[in-house]
C-alpha positions as CSV (number, residue, x, y, z in Angstrom):
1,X,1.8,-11.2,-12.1
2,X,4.8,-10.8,-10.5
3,X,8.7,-11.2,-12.1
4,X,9.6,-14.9,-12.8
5,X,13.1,-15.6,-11.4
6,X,15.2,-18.9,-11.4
7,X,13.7,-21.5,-8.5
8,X,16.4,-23.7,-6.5
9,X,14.7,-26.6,-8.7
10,X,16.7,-27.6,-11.5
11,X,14.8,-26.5,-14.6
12,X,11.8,-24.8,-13.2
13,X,11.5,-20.5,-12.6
14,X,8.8,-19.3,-10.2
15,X,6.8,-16.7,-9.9
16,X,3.5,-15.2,-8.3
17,X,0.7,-14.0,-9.2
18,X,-2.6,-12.1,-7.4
19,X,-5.9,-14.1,-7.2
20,X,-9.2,-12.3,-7.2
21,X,-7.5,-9.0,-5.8
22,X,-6.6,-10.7,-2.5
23,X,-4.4,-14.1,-2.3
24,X,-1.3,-14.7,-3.8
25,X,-0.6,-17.8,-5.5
26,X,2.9,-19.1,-5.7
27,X,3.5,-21.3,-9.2
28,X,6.9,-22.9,-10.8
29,X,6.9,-23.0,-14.9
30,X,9.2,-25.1,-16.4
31,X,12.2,-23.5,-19.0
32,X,10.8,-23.6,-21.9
33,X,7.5,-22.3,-20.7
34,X,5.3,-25.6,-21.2
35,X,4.9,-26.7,-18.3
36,X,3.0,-24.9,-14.9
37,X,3.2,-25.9,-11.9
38,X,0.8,-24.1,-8.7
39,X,2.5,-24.5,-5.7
40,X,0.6,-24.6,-2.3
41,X,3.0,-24.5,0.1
42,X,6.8,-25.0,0.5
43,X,9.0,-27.9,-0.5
44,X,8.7,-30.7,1.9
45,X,11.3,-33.7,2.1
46,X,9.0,-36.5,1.6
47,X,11.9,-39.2,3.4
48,X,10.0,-38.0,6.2
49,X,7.4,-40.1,8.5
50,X,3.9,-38.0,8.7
51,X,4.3,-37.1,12.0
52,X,7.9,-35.3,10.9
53,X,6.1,-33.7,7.9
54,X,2.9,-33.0,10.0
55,X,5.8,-31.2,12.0
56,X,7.3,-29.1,9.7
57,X,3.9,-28.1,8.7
58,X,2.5,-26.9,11.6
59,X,5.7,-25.3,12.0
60,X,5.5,-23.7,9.0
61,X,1.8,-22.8,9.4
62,X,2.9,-21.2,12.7
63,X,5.6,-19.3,11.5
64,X,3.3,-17.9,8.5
65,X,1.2,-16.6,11.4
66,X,3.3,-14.9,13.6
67,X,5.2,-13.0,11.2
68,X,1.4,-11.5,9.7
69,X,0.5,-10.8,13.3
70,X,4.0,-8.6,13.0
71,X,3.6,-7.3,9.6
72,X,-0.1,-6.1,11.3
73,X,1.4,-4.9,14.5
74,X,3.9,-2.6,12.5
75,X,1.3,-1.8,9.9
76,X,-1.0,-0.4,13.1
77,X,1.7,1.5,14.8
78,X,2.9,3.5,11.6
79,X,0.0,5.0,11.0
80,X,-0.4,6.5,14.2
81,X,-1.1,10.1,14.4
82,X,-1.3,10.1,10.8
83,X,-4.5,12.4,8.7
84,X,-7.5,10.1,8.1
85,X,-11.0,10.3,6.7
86,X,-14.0,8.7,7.9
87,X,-15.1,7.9,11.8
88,X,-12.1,8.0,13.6
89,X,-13.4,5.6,16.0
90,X,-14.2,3.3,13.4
91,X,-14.0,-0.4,13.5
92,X,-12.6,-1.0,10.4
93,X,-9.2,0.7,9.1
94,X,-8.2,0.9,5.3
95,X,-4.5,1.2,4.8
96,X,-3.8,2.5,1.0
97,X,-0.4,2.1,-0.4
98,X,-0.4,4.4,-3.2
99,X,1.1,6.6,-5.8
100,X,-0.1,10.0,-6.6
101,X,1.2,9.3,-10.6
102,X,-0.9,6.1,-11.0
103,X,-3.8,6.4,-13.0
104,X,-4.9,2.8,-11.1
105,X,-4.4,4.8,-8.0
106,X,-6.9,7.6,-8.8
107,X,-9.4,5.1,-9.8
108,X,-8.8,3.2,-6.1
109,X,-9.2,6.7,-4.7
110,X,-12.5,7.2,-6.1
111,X,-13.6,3.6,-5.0
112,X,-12.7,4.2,-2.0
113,X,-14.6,8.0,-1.5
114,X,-17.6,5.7,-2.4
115,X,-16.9,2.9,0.4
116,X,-16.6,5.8,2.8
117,X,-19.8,7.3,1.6
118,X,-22.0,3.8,1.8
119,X,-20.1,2.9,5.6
120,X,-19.5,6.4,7.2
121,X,-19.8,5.0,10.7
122,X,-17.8,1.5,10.1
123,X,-14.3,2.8,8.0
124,X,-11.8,5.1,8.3
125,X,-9.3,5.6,5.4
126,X,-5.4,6.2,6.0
127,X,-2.7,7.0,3.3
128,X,0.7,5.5,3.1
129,X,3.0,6.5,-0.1
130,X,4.0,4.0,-2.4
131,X,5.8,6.3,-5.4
132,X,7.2,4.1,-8.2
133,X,10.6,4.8,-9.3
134,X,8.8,5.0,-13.2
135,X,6.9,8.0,-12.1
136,X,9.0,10.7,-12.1
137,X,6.9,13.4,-10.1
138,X,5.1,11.0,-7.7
139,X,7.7,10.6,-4.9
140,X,8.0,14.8,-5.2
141,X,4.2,14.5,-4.6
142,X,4.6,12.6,-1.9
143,X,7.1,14.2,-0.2
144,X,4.9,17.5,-0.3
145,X,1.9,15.8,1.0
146,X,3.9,14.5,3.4
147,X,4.5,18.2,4.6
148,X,1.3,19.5,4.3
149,X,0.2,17.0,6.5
150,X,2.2,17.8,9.4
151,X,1.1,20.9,9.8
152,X,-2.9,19.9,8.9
153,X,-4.5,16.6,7.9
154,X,-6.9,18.3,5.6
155,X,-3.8,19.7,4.0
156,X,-3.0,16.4,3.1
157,X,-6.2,15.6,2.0
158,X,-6.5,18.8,-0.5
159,X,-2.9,17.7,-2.1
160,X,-3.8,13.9,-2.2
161,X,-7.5,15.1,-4.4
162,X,-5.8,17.5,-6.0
163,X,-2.7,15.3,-7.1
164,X,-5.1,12.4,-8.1
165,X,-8.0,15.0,-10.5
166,X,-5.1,17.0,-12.3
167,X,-2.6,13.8,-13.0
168,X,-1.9,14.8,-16.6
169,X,-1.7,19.1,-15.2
170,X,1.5,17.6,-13.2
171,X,5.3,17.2,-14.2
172,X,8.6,16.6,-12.3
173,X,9.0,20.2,-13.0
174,X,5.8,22.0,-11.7
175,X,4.7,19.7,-8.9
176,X,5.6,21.6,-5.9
177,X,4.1,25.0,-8.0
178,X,0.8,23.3,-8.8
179,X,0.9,21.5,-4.9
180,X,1.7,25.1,-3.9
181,X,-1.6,26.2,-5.7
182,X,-3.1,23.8,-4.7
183,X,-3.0,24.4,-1.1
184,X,-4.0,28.5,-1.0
185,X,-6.6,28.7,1.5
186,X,-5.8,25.6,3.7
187,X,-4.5,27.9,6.2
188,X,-1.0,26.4,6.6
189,X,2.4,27.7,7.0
190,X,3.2,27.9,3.1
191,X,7.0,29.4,3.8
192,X,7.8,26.4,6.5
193,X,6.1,24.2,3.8
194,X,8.1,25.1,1.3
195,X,11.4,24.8,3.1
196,X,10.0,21.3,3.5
197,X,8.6,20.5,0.2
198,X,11.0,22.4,-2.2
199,X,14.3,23.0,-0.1
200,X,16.3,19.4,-0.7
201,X,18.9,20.8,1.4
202,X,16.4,21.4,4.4
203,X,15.9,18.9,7.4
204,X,12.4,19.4,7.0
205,X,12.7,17.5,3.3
206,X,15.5,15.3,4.8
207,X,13.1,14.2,7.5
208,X,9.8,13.9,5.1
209,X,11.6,11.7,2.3
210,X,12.6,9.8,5.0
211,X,9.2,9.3,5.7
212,X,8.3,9.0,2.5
213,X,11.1,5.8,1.9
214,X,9.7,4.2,5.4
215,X,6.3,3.8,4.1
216,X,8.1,2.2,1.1
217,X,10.1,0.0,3.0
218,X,7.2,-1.3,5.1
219,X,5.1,-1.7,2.1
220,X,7.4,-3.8,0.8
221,X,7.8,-6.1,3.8
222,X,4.3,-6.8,3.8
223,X,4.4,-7.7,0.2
224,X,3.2,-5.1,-1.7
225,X,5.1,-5.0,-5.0
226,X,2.7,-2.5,-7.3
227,X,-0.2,0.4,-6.3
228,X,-2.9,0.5,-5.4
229,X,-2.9,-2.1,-2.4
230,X,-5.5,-2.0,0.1
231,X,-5.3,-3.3,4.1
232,X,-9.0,-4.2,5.0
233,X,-8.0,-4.4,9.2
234,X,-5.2,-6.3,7.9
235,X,-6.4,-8.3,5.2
236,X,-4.9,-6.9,1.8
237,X,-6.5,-6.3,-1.3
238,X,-4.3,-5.9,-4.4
239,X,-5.3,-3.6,-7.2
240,X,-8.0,-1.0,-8.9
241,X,-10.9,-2.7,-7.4
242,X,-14.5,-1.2,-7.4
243,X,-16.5,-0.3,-4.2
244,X,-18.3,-3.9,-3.7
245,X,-15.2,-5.5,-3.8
246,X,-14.5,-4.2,-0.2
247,X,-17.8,-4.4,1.0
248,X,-17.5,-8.4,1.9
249,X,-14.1,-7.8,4.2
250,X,-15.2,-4.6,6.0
251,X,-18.3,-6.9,6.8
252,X,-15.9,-9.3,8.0
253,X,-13.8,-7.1,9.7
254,X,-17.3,-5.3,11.1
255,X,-18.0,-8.7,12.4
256,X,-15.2,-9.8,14.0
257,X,-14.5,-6.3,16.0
């Protein structure tokens, strides 16, 4: 569930909250919390003919549609040229927002080794930070992985399995020492990766927080508001959720390809 803040109706607060892992539900709840109200689309001035509110919903419905085709085009183009696992031809792309520090996350990481495992030819898995501001050493984490994966995508990769089977090894203090011993033998650059992962003053760490913030902000315009969240070719699924509960849209997805 989302926070509950004031509505523009007199006496009511809305809210949302996540249905089944993959549709949010808009509701109104009245002051003194006795009253709940589910909301299936926005206010409508009921003055109106039908044909004016058939209008303004088909307007609406249109609207709703173009700016998800957007969110999906922008989704698509940021994670260009960034590491994956799986078939990189693949039909079906899962986009994680995620946060090295969540304990949800880890257990979404390990769902999602098994989904690769049971549809190696189908999915291919790509990474996008998500660090909340209550974990103090994920956004460090990120920022590191971040760098690593510049230079090599299974550089990324050892940081991002790493990070997720040692959570409680890791502190604000010793994450870029443990990422830093966690990468000998990946056969990276570990002095231009430490310029970039340790040195705040650097470009290189001015460039990958950057990164690190735009994968944030375009989380957050396509509604993702806590980690793990999945992108099933577009479709989201919110949460921790176990293998089968991705099987039905990367059939789906499959299907429509």
């Amino acid at each position: 569930m989302g926070e509950i803040k004031p509505s523009p109706i007199p006496d009511l607060d809305e809210g949302t909250f996540t249905l089944g892992g993959q549709r949010s539900q808009r509701f109104l709840v009245s002051k003194d919390d006795k009253k709940l109200y589910l909301v299936s689309g926005g206010p409508i001035d009921v003055s109106r003919s039908t044909e004016e509110i058939q209008k303004v919903v088909a307007e609406r419905t249109k609207e709703k549609a173009e700016q998800e085709a957007a969110a999906k085009r922008d989704l698509d183009a940021s994670i260009a040229g960034l590491p994956t696992r799986g078939n990189p031809d693949a039909k079906v792309t899962i986009v994680e927002f995620s946060d090295f520090q969540c304990p949800f996350c880890a257990r979404g990481a390990q769902s999602l080794e098994e989904v690769l495992s049971k549809h190696k030819s189908d999915v291919k898995v790509v990474f996008k930070n998500f660090p909340l501001n209550f974990h103090p050493w994920a956004k460090p984490a990120a920022i590191a992985a971040h760098c690593a994966g510049a230079q090599k995508g299974e550089a990324f990769w050892t940081l991002h399995d790493a990070y997720f089977k040692n959570q409680g090894q890791i502190s604000p203090e010793n994450v870029v020492t443990k990422s830093k011993e966690f990468l000998a033998g990946s056969g990276i650059d570990m002095a231009k990766w430490s310029s970039c992962a340790g040195d705040t003053n650097s470009e290189q760490y001015k460039a990958a927080a950057a990164a690190v913030d735009a994968d944030m902000a375009l989380g957050e315009r396509l509604g993702v508001s806590g980690t793990p969240a999945f992108f099933i070719n577009g479709r989201v699924l919110s949460g921790a959720q176990p293998p089968a509960a991705f099987d039905a849209l990367i059939a789906e997805a499959t299907k429509g390809s």
